[in-house]
C-alpha positions, 0 to 999 in steps of 0.5 A: 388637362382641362379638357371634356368629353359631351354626348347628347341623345335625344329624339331630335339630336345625337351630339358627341363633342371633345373640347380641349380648352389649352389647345392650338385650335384644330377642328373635326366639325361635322353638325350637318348645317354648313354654316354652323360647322364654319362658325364652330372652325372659327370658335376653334381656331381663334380661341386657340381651342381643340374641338371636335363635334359630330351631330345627327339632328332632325334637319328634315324640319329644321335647324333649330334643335341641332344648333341649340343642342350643339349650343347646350353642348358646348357650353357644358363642355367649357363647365367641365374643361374648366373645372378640371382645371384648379380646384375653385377656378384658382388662376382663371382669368375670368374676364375677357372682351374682343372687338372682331371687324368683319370688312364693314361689320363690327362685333364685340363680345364680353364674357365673366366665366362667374357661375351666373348665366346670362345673356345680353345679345344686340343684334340686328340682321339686315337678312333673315338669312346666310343660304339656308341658315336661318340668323335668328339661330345664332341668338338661340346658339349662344343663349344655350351656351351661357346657360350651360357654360354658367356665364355672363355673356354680352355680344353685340354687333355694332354695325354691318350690312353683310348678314353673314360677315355680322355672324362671322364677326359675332363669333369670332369676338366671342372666340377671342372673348373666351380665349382671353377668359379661359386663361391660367394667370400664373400671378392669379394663385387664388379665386378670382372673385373677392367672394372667395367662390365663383357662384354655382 
């Protein structure tokens, strides 16, 4: 089963989170921010993911530390899910890319499960924020993500006017971005890199 089990404690944050990669996209999300728990749903749902999350953060000051943490979180939780899989990431797909519209926003996500963190995050958010979600948060999440998970990820938000259709799409890409890189190729019999390792 390639799937993990995080927790996390600290003087801002206690997160515990299971992630079941191979899934049918169930959710059991509860962080204390509304708009991150509806983000979460979507990553579940559209990435054919099992996710549960329950957070307690230090939300009298502000979201900050929950969504960054549950960012880390998640992203170790695909680490692990993945190397519980074969042995060298033998059979992954590796490379995935989804283009998501939003009614009038458009999002790309693309993503090399390589061993490399990296982010390249292009997007610009006509308001600051979605009620009380602060949108500068969502680099913050996905930057913690890709360092955490060890990959290379690109997101983009091509245009929109809609702040909260923007995120929506930017994560909903990334869920069908991750969907599509997690996957087992049965033709694919050894690692998926002409290095012969996914770099650690």
């Amino acid at each position: 089963m390639r799937q993990a089990e995080i927790s996390r404690e600290t003087k801002e944050t206690r997160i515990s989170m299971v992630l079941a990669l191979d899934g049918t996209g169930q959710s059991d999300v509860s962080t204390g921010v509304g708009f991150l728990d509806h983000m979460l749903t979507h990553i579940a749902r559209h990435g054919l993911f099992d996710l549960k999350v329950s957070a307690q953060g230090d939300l009298h000051i502000d979201a900050h530390h929950t969504v960054e943490d549950i960012g880390i979180c998640l992203g170790k939780a695909f680490a692990q899910a993945i190397a519980a899989g074969p042995k060298g990431g033998a059979g992954l797909a590796r490379f995935g890319h989804a283009v998501a519209p939003m009614d009038e926003a458009l999002a790309e996500a693309s993503v090399d499960i390589s061993g490399r963190p990296f982010l390249v995050f292009r997007a610009d958010f006509p308001q600051g924020r979605v009620g009380e979600f602060d949108a500068e948060l969502v680099e913050e999440f996905f930057r913690a993500f890709a360092v955490n998970a060890r990959v290379t990820l690109h997101l983009s938000a091509r245009y929109g006017n809609n702040v909260h259709h923007i995120i929506e799409g930017l994560f909903k890409a990334f869920a069908r971005a991750m969907r599509e890189g997690v996957r087992l190729d049965p033709r694919v019999t050894d690692v998926p890199s002409t290095k012969g390792m996914l770099e650690q």
